[in-house]
N, C-alpha and C positions, 0 to 999 in steps of 0.2 A: 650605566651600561650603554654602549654604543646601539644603536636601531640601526639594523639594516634595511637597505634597498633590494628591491630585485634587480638582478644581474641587467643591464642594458649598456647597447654600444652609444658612445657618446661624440662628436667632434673637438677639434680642439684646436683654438684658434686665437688671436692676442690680441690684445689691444692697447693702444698708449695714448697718450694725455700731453695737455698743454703743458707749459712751464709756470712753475710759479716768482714769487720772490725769495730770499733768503735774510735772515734780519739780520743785522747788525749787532752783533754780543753785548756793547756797551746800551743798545735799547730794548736788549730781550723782554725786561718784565713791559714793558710798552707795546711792545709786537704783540705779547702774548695777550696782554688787556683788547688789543684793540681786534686782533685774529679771533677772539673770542666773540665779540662783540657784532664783527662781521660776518661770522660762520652764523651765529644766532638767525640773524635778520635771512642770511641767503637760505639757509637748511627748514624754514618755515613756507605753509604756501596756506593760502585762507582753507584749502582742503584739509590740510592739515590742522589746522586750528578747530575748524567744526567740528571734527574726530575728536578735536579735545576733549572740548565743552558737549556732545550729546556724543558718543560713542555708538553706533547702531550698524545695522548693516549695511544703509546706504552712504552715511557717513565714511567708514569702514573701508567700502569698496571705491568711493571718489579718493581715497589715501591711496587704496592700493594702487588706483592708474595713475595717480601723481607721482608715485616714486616708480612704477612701471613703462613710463614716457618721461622720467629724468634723463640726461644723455647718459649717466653710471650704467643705467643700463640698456636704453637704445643700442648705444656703439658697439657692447657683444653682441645683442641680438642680431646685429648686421643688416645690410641692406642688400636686394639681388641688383645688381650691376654688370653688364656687357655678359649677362648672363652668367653670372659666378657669383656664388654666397661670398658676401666683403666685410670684412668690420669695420667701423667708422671709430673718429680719437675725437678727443674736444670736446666741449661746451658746443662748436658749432658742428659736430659731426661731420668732420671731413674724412673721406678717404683713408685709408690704413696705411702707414709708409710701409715700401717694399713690397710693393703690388700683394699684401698677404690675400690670400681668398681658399676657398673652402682644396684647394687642390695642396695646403699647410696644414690640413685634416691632422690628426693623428687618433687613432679608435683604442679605448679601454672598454674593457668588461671585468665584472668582480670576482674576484678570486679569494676563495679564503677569506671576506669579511671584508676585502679591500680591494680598491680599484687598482688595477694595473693595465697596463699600454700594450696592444695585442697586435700582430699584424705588422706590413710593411711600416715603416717610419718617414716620410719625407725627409728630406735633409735636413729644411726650415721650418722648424715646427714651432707654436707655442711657447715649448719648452726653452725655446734657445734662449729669448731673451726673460719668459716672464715664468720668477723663478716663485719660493713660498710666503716671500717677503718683498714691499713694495721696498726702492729705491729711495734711499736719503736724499737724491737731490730732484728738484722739481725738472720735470720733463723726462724724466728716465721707466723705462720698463714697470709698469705696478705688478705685483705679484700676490698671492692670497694660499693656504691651505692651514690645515687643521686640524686635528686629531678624531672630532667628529664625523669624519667622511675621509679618511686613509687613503693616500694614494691620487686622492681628488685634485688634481688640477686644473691650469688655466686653459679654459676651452668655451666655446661658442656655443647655442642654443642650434637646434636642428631650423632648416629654413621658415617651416610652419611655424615658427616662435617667432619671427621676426616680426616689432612694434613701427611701422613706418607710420610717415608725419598724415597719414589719412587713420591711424586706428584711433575709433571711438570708443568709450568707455562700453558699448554694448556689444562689438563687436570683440574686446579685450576679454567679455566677460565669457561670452558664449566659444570663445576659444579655447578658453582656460578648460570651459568645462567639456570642451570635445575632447576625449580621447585620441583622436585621429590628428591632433594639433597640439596638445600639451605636453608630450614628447616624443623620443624617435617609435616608440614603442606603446601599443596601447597598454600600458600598464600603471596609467595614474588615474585611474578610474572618469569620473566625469560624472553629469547630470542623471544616469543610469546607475551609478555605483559610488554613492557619496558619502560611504564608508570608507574605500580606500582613498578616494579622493582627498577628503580629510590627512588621511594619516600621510598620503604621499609629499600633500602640498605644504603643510603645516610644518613635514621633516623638513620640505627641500627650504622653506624662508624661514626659518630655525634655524639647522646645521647646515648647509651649502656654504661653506668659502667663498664664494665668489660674491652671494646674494649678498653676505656680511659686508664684502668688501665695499660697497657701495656708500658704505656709512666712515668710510675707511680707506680713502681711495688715493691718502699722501699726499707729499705737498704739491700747491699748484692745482687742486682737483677739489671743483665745489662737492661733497657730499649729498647724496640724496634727503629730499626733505623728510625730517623729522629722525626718528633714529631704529635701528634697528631691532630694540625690544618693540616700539611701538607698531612697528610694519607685521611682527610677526602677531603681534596681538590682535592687530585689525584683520589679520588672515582668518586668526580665527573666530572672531565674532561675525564674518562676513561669514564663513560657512557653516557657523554653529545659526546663523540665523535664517540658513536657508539657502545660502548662496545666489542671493536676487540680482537679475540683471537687470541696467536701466535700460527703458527705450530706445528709442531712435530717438529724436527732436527735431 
């Protein structure tokens, strides 16, 4: 059975990617050994490995800012630029083509069990290019939804979620657990309320499309290190154990 959220307004905003290659039919089983072989080696990070071998909470949480500072998902967190929320494409985070910026907004709220698109529309929004499904060819539109989250499209995180190349893993952590910063709304509880915290944040790197997509991000698109059952498990061993944040340094 589906779990609901509570009703919150969301933005929604695109983002797209490098190019990759495409193989050659007569070396598919070749491609596919060697794509295999290469994703392995890129989709690993020593953070991830120590989560392997001792699983805990501190382990746990060094996973989750590895795959939380991957660019899968830097580039929708966005960056504030010439003072407008941006999303960034790439491995190296460039710029969004088509000057996208937060003024490409489009706002849902839930209705009936499911999200739906409420309010005026921008012309160019989200929607136009990034549809439920990524693009067969590398460099094209990725797209993501799900049966899990109805209605859930492709859209951006609120400005307070934004991971820039200064966030440290203690400032990622104490975010998380702010209400006033883990979404547009205080309604995913936090360090005061880590019962709903649990159940919000557990649902949203579980069920969220988007968060999935990261392990899933089509061709041409390195994946986030490790995989997606694993990210959601480290979620919750990091909160079942306390949800500890690390220091400064």
């Amino acid at each position: 059975m589906m779990r609901l959220i509570p009703p919150l307004l969301i933005s929604a905003l695109s983002v797209l990617a490098l190019s990759g290659c495409i193989a050659n039919k007569n070396d598919d089983s070749d491609h596919r050994n060697m794509t295999a072989s290469t994703s392995k080696a890129a989709n690993s990070t020593p953070a991830f490995e120590a989560y392997q071998q001792d699983p805990n909470p501190t382990t746990a949480f060094n996973y989750l800012f590895d795959v939380a500072t991957h660019p899968r998902c830097v580039n929708c967190h966005g960056v504030i630029e010439d003072g407008a929320h941006r999303p960034t494409v790439g491995d190296n985070k460039t710029p969004h083509p088509m000057n996208i910026t937060s003024l490409n907004n489009l706002k849902m709220a839930v209705q009936d069990g499911k999200f739906a698109q409420v309010g005026e529309t921008h012309p160019v929004n989200c929607r136009g290019c990034h549809q439920d499904e990524n693009a067969r060819e590398p460099g094209r539109p990725p797209g993501a939804a799900n049966d899990l989250m109805p209605g859930f499209v492709w859209h951006m995180p609120p400005p307070t979620m934004i991971i820039g190349n200064d966030m440290t893993p203690s400032k990622l952590c104490n975010n998380w657990l702010n209400p006033r910063l883990n979404s547009f709304l205080a309604q995913r509880g936090g360090r005061d309320d880590m019962k709903t915290f649990k159940k919000e944040f557990e649902h949203h790197v579980s069920d969220d499309p988007l968060v999935r997509w990261a392990w899933n991000p089509g061709p041409g698109r390195t994946p986030a290190p490790g995989t997606h059952a694993k990210f959601a498990k480290a979620m919750s061993v990091w909160i079942n154990g306390g949800a500890p944040c690390p220091t400064e340094s």
